[in-house]
TIBA-607657 format. One record per residue (C-alpha): residue number from 0; residue in three letters; y, z, x. Coordinates in nm, 3 decimals. Layout:
BEGIN
NUM ALA Y Z X
...
//
This chain:
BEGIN
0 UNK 0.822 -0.539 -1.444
1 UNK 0.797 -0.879 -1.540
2 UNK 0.799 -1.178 -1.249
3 UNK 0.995 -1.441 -1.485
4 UNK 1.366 -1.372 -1.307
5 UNK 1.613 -1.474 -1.618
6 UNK 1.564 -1.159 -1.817
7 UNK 1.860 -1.036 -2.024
8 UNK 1.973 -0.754 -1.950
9 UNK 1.895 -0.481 -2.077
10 UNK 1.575 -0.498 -1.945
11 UNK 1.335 -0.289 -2.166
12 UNK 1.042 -0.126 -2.030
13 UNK 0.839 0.149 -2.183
14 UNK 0.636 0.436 -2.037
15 UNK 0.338 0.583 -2.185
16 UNK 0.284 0.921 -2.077
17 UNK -0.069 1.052 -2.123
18 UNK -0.148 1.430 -2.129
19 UNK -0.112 1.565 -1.731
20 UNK 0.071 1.281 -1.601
21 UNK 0.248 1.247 -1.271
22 UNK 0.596 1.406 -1.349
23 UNK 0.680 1.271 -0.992
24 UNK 0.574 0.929 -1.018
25 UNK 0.740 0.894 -1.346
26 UNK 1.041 0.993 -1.229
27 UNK 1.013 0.796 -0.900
28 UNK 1.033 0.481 -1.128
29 UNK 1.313 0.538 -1.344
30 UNK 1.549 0.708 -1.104
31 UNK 1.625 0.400 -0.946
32 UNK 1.691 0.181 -1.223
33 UNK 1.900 0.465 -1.316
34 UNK 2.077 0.436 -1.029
35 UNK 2.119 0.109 -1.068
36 UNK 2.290 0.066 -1.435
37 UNK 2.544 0.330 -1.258
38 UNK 2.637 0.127 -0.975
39 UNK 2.692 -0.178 -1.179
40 UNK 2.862 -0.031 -1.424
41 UNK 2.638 -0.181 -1.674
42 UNK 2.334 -0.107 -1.879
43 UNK 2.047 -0.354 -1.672
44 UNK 1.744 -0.157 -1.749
45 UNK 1.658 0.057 -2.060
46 UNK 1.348 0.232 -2.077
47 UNK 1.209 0.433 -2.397
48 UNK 0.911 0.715 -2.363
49 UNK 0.625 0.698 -2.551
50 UNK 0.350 0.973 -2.651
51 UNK 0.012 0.956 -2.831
52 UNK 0.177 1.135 -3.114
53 UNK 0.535 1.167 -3.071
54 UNK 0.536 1.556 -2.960
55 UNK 0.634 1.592 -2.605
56 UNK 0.402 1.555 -2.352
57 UNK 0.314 1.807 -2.069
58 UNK 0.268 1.680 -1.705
59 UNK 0.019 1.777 -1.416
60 UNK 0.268 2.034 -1.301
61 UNK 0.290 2.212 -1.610
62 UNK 0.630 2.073 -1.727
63 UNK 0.666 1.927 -2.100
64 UNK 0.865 1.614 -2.130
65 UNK 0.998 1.473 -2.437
66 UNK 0.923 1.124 -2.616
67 UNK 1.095 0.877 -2.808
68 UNK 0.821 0.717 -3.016
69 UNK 0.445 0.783 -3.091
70 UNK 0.194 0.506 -3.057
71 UNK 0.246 0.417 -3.477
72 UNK 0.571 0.371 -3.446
73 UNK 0.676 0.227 -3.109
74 UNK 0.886 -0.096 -3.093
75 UNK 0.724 -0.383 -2.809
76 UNK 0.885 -0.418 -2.500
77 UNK 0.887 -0.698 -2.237
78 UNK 0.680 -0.420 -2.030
79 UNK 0.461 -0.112 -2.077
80 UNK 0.345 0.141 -1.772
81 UNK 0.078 0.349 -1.847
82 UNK 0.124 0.701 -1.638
83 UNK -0.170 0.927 -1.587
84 UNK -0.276 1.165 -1.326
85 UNK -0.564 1.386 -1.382
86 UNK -0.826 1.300 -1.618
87 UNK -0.695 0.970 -1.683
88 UNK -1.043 0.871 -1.904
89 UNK -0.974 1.200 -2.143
90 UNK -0.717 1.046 -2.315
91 UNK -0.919 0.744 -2.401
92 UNK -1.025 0.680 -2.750
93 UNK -1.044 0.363 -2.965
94 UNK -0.711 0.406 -3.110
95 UNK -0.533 0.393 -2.794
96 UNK -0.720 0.100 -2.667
97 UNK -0.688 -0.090 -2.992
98 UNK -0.291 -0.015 -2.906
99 UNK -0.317 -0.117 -2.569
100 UNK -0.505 -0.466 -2.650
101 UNK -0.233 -0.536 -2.920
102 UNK 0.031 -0.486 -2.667
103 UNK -0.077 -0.739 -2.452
104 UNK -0.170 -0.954 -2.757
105 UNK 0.198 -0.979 -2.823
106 UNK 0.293 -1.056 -2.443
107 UNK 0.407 -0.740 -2.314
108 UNK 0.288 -0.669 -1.982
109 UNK 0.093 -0.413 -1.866
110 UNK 0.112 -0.214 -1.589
111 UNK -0.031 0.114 -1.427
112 UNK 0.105 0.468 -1.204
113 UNK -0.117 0.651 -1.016
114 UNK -0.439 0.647 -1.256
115 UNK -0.274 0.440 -1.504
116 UNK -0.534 0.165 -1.432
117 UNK -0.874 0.357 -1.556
118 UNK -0.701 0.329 -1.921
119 UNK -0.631 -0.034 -1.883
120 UNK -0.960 -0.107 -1.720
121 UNK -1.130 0.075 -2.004
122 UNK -0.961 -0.127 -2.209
123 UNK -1.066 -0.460 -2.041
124 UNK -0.717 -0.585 -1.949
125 UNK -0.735 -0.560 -1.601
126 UNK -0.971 -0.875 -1.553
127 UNK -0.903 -1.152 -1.246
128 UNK -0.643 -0.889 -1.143
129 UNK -0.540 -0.696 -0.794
130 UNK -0.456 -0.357 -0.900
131 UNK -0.389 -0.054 -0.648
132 UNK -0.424 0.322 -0.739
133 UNK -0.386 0.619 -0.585
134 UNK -0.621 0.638 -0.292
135 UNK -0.830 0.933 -0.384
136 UNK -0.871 0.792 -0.670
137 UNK -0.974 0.423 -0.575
138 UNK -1.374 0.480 -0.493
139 UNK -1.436 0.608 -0.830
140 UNK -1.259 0.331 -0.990
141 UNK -1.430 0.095 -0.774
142 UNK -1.758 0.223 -0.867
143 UNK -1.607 0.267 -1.242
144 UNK -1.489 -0.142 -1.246
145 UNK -1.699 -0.319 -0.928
146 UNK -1.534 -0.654 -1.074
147 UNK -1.171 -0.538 -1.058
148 UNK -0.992 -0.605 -0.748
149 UNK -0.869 -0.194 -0.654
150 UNK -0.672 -0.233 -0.297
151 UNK -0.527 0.086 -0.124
152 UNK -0.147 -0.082 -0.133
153 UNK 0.207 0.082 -0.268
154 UNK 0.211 -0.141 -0.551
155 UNK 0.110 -0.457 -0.650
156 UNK 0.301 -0.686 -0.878
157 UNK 0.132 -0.994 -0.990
158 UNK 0.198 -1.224 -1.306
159 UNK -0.055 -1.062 -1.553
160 UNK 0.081 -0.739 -1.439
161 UNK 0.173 -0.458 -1.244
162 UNK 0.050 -0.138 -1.095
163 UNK 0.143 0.162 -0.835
164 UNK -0.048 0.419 -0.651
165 UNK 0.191 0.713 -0.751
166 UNK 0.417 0.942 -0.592
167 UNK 0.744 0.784 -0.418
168 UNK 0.525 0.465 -0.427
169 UNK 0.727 0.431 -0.782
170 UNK 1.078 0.392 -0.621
171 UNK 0.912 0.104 -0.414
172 UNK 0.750 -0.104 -0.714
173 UNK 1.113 -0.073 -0.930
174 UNK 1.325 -0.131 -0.594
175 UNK 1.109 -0.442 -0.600
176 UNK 1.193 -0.501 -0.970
177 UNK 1.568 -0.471 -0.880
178 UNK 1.566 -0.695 -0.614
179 UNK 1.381 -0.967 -0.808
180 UNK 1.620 -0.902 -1.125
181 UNK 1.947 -0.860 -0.974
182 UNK 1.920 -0.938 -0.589
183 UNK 1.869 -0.774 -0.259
184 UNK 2.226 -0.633 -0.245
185 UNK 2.212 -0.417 -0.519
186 UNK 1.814 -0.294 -0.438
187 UNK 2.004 -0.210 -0.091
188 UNK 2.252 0.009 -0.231
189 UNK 2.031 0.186 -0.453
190 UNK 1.782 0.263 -0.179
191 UNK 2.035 0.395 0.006
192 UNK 2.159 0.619 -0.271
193 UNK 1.799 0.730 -0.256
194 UNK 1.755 0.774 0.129
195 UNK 1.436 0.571 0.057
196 UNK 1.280 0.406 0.382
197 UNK 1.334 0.012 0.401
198 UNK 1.062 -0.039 0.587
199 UNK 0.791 -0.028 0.297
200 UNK 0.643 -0.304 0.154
201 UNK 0.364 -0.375 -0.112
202 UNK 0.141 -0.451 0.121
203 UNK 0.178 -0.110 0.288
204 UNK -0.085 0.141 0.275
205 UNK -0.053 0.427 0.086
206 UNK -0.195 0.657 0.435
207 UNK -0.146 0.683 0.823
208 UNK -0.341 0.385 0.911
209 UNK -0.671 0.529 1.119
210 UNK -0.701 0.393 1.438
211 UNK -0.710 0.067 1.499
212 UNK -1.058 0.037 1.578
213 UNK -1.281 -0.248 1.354
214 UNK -1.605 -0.048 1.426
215 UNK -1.478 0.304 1.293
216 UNK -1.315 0.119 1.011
217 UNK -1.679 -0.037 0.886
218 UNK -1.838 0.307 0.985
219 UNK -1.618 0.482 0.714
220 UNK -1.619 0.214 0.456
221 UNK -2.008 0.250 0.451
222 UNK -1.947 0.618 0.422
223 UNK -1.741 0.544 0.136
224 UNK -1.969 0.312 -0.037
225 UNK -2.317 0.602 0.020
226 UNK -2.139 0.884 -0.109
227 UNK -2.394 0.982 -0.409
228 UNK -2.636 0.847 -0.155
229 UNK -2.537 0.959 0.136
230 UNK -2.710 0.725 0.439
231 UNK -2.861 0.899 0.720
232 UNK -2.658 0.899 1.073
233 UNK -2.917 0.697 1.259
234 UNK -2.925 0.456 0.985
235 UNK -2.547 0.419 0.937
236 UNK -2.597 0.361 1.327
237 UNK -2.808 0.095 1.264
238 UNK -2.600 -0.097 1.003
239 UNK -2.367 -0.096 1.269
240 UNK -2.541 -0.227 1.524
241 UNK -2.486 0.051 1.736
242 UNK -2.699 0.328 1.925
243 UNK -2.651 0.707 1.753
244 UNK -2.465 0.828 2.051
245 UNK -2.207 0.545 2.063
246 UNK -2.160 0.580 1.700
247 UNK -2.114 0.985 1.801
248 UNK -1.868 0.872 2.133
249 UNK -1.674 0.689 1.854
250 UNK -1.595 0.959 1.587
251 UNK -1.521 1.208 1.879
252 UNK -1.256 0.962 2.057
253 UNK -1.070 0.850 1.748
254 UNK -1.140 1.140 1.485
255 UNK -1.187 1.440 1.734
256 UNK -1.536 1.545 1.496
257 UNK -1.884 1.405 1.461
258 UNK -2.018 1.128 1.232
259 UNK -2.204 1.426 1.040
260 UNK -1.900 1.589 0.984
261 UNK -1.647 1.351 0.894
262 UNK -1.917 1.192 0.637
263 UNK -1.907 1.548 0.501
264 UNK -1.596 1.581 0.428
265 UNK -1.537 1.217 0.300
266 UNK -1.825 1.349 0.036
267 UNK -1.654 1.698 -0.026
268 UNK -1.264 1.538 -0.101
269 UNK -1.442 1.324 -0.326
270 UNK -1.584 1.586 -0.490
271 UNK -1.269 1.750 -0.526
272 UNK -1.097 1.460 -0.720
273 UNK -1.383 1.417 -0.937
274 UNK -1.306 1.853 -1.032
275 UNK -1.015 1.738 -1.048
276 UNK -0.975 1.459 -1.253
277 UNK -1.281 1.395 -1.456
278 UNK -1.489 1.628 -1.710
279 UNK -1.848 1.612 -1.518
280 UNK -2.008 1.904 -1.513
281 UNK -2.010 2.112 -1.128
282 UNK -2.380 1.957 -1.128
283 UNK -2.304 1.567 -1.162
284 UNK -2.041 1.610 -1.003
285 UNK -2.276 1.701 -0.711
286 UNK -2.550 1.482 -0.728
287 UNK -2.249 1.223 -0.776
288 UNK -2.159 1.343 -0.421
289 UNK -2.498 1.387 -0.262
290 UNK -2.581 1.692 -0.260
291 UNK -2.969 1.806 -0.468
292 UNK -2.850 2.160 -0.516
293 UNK -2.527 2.329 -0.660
294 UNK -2.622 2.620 -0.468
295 UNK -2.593 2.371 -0.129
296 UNK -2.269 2.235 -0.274
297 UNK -2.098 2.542 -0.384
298 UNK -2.159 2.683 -0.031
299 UNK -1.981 2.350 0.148
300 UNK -1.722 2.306 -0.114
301 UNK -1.618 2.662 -0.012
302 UNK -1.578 2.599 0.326
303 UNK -1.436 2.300 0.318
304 UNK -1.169 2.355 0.011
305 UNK -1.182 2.760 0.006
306 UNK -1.295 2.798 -0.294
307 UNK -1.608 2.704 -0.494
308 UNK -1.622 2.459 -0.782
309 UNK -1.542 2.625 -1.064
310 UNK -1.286 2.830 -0.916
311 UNK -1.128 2.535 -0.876
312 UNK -1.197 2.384 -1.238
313 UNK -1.033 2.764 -1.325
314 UNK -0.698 2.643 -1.198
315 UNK -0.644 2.314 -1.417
//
């Protein structure tokens, strides 16, 4: 993943899968350089897999996937991605960050998939850079890092390093290593191979964009930003420097629901991820959302998700 374009070839990069990783974005990165050695008839990338221990490693979807190395005895490589998913923070102790910082010590670069970037941010190696995760994900790591630069792109590839938000989003950031490696040509043909859409570019956000409306766009970003404090609709009508029922006109015309609701359910999904992803207990994980009660936020999580809280922690 490196931006210097007279690498070698083979091209070494290393994954390090962490407990419940995404199986898809994984895969999504290293099918294509796959694809590639095949079509040129030549080894251009190698990659190795790497585990905390060396015993195979078991995915978000339940499947267990096999490593090369553990931490202790892993060779460097040009390039390291870091793959998480859920609970990317409860892998974390000081002997994988002390690995991590001696990584980039020695020059390899760094680089995240889908949550990859809490790990690297914990580990401080994510200063001065732009970084993108997956988009559920990116308010908590916002509030997490406030001096990190988090953007809702594909992928971002920048000299210090390199990071994706997950999913196909994978096939993008190593079609963009191809290209920059071996040329457009070749990235063309394997995309094709792929059926991949040509259209997508780092830039690109990760979502539908909402309606282009600047107003609605501020109105939801200040949701975003009040979620464990969740602002009041007059006053969130205020900040925008509109009336209530314009602010009300505006949600109904481009969202088809109310300001009330939609703030709602920008709180609840949060919620969600935070079950999800993190260890906080049902209660912090409401106050975290705005809600004093976990009898109040048991009784909206279940509408809005169809199930309470824990029975969703019961499915993890």
């Amino acid at each position: 993943m490196r931006l210097t374009p007279d690498v070698p070839a083979p091209e070494r990069i290393d994954f390090l899968l962490l407990p419940r990783f995404a199986m898809v974005a994984f895969f999504s990165a290293v099918e294509p350089l796959r694809i590639a050695n095949r079509i040129r008839g030549e080894t251009l990338f190698e990659w190795r897999l790497i585990g905390r221990d060396g015993e195979p490693v078991v995915a978000s979807n339940g499947m267990t996937l096999a490593v090369d190395h553990a931490l202790a005895d892993a060779p460097l490589a040009p390039s390291l991605a870091v793959c998480a998913s859920f609970e990317p923070e409860a892998t974390i102790d000081q002997t994988l960050v002390d690995w991590l910082r001696e990584r980039a010590a020695a020059g390899c670069r760094l680089g995240g998939m889908d949550t990859g970037c809490f790990v690297l941010a914990t580990a401080g190696l994510l200063d001065d850079q732009t970084v993108t995760l997956h988009w559920e994900s990116l308010p908590e790591f916002r509030a997490r890092f406030p001096g990190i630069d988090a953007v809702e792109s594909l992928y971002e590839v920048t000299p210090e390093g390199f990071s994706c938000a997950g999913g196909s989003s994978s096939i993008d950031m190593s079609l963009d290593l191809i290209q920059r490696r071996h040329g457009l040509p070749l990235a063309e043909q394997v995309r094709d191979q792929l059926l991949h859409d040509q259209g997508r570019r780092p830039a690109s956000r990760q979502r539908d964009p909402m309606p282009e409306d600047p107003t609605l766009h501020r109105a939801l970003a200040l949701m975003d930003a009040n979620l464990e404090a969740p602002l009041e609709i007059r006053r969130l009508a205020d900040e925008l420097d509109l009336s209530w029922r314009r602010l009300d006109r505006l949600f109904a015309r481009h969202l088809g629901t109310s300001p009330q609701r939609a703030y709602l359910a920008r709180r609840l999904d949060h919620a969600r991820r935070l079950l999800q992803e993190t260890r906080h207990s049902v209660m912090d994980v409401a106050v975290a959302c705005g809600f004093a009660s976990a009898s109040s936020f048991t009784r909206a999580f279940r509408q809005r998700h169809g199930m309470t809280p824990s029975e969703l922690r019961q499915l993890r």
